[in-house]
C-alpha positions in Angstrom: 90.0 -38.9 -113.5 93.5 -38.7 -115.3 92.0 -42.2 -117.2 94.2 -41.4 -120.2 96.9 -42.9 -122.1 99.2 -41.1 -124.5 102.4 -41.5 -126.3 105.2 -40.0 -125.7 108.6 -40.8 -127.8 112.2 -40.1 -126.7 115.0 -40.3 -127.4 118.4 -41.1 -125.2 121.1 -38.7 -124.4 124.6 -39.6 -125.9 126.3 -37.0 -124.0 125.4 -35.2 -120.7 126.4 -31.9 -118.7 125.3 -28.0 -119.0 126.5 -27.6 -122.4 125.0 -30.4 -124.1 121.3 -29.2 -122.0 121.6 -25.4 -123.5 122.4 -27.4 -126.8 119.2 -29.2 -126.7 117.4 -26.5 -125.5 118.2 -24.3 -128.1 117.6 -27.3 -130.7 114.0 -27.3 -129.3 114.2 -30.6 -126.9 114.0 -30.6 -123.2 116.7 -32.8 -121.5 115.3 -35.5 -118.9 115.5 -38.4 -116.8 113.0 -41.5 -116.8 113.4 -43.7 -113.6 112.7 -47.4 -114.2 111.7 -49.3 -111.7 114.5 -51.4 -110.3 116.3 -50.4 -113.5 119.0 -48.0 -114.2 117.9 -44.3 -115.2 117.8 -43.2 -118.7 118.7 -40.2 -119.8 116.3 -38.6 -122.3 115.0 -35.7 -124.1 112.0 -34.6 -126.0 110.7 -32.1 -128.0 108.9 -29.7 -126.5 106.2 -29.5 -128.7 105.6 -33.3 -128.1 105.6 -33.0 -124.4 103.6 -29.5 -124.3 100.6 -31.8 -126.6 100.6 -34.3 -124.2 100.6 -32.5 -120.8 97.9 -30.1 -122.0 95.1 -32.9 -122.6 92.4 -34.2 -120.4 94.6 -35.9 -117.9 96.9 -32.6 -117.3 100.0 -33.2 -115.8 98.4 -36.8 -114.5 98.0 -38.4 -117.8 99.7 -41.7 -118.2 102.2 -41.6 -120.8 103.8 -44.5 -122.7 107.4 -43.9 -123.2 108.9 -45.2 -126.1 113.1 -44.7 -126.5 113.5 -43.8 -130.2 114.0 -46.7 -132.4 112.1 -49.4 -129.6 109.1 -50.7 -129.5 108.8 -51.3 -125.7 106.6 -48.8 -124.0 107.2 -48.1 -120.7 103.5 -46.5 -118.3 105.1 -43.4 -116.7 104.2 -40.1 -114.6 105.9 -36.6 -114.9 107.6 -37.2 -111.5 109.0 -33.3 -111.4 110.1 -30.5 -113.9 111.9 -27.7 -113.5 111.1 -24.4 -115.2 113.2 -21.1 -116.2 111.8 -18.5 -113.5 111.6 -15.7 -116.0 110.2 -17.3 -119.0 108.1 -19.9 -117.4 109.6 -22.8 -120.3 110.2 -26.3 -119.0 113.8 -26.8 -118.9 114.0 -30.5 -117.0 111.5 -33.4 -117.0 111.6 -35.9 -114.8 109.7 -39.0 -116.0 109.0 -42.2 -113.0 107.7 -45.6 -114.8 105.0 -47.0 -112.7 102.6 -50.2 -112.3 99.4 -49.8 -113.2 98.3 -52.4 -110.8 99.9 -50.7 -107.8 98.9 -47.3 -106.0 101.0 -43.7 -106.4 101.3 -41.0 -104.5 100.6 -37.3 -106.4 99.9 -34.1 -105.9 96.6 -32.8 -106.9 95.2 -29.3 -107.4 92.2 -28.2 -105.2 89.7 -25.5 -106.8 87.2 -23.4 -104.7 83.5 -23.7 -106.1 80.8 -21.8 -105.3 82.6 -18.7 -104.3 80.5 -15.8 -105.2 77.4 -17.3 -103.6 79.0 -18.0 -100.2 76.9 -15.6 -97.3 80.2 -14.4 -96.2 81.2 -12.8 -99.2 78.3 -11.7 -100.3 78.4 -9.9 -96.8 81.9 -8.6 -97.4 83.7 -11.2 -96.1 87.7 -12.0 -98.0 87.6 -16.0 -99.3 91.2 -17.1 -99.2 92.2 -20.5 -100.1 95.0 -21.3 -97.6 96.1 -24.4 -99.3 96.0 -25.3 -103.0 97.8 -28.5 -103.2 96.9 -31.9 -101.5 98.8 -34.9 -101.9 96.5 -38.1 -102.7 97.0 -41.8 -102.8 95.2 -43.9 -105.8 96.1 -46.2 -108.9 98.0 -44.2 -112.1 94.9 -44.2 -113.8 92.7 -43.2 -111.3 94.3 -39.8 -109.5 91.9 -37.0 -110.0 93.5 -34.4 -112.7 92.1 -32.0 -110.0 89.5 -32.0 -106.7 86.9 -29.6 -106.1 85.8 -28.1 -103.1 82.2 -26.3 -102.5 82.4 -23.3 -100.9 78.6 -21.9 -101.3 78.0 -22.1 -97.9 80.8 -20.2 -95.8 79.9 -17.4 -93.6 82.2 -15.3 -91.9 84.1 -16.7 -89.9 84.2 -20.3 -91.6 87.1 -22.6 -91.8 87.5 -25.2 -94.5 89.8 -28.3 -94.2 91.1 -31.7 -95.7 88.6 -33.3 -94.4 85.7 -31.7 -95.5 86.6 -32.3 -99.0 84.1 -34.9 -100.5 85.5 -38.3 -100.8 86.7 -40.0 -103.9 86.7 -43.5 -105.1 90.1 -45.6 -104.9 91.5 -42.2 -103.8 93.1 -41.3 -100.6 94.4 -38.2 -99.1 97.8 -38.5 -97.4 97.7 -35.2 -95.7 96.6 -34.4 -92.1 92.4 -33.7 -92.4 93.2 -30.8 -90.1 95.0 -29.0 -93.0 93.0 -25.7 -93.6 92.1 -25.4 -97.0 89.5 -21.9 -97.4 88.7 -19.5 -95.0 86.5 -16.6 -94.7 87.5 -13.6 -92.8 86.2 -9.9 -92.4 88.2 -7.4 -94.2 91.1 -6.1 -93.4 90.5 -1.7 -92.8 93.8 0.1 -93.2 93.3 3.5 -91.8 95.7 6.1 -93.1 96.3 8.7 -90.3 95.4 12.2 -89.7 97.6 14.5 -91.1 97.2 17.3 -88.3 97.6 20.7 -89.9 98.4 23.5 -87.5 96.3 26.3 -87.3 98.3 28.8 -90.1 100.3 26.8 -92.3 98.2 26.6 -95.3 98.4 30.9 -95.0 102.1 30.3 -94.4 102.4 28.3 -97.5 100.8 30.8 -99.4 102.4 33.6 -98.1 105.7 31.6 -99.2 104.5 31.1 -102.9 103.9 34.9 -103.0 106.9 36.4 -101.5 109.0 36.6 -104.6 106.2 39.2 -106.1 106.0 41.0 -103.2 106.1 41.2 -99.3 103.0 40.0 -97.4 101.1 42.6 -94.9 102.5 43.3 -91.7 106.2 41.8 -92.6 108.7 44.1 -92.7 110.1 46.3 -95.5 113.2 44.9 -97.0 116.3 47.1 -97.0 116.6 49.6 -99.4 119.4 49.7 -101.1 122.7 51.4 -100.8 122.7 55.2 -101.5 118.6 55.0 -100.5 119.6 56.4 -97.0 116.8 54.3 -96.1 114.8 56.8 -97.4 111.4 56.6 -99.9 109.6 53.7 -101.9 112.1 50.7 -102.4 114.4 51.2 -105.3 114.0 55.3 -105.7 116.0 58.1 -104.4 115.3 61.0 -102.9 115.1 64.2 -104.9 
């Protein structure tokens, strides 16, 4: 379970817009939003550092964090609601932070991980395992949403489908998604045959032929022309008399 609680200070934005985000950015911050509920957005940003210590605990990207604004001392119980990250790099350039109740149920996206992989009968057998979907949206109090869910594979043969709902169930946790949604399959590989290359009865000789005509001219072609003054006459390149 995410079950954690960690603090996270921040401090309001004074001035907004592109600029001001590359000049944060650059400073070492990440600009942000936190969402209060019934209240009016804040505007925010926080170190990075700070928010990488956090999100790299127990709870993942489910912990609970306290937000503090810099110089308060009220906390407000939040959730990473969304972040945004540079494609090329892979850095967080955007939080978004949603306060929540901790008394009253959230909806969040949770990880699925195949177990038991290697000892499944259908790949041992030479089947492919491919995990079809890797995200499933559950339903449970902040504290309690699963940092990730795990689903047992060890016993897919060839063949074998997987789905929502025969991922084991979880205490105070509820999966929104349709229990048809296919989670792992195992299928027979895939054979990519290359085609024949026909070769014509000849070519390789013809090939050679061609790599060896500069030195000379193969048997049975003909004689090249002698050259002028030759007549025609003698070995290429000497004259008569």
């Amino acid at each position: 379970m995410a079950g954690e609680r960690i603090k996270l200070e921040v401090k309001e934005r004074e001035r907004l817009g592109s600029r001001e985000s590359r000049r944060l950015r650059r400073s070492g911050f990440i600009p942000g939003v936190l969402y209060g509920r019934g209240k009016q957005p804040h505007a925010i940003a926080v170190l990075e550092r700070e928010l990488r210590r956090v999100l790299t605990g127990a709870g993942g990207l489910h912990t609970i964090l306290d937000v503090t604004l810099e110089g308060q001392d009220t906390s407000y119980p939040s959730i990473l609601k969304d972040y945004q990250q540079d494609p090329m790099r892979g850095k967080l350039v955007h939080i978004d932070l949603q306060e929540v109740r901790l008394d009253q149920p959230i909806q969040a996206t949770v990880v699925v991980e195949l177990k038991g992989g290697d000892d499944a009968p259908g790949v041992k057998e030479g089947g492919v395992l491919s995990q079809v979907a890797r995200e499933v949206t559950v339903e449970a109090l902040p504290m309690e949403v699963p940092e990730h869910l795990e689903l047992d594979v060890s016993g897919m043969a060839i063949g074998d489908t997987l789905r929502l709902a025969d991922l084991s169930a979880r205490d105070g946790v509820k999966f929104i998604d349709d229990p048809e949604t296919v989670l792992a399959t195992v299928t027979l590989p895939t054979r990519v045959e290359e085609p024949e290359v026909e070769v014509e009865e000849g070519e390789e000789v013809e090939a050679a032929e061609g790599e060896e005509a500069p030195e000379g001219a193969a048997e049975g072609e003909a004689a090249p022309e002698a050259p002028a003054g030759t007549g025609g006459q003698g070995e290429p390149g000497t004259t008569e008399g």
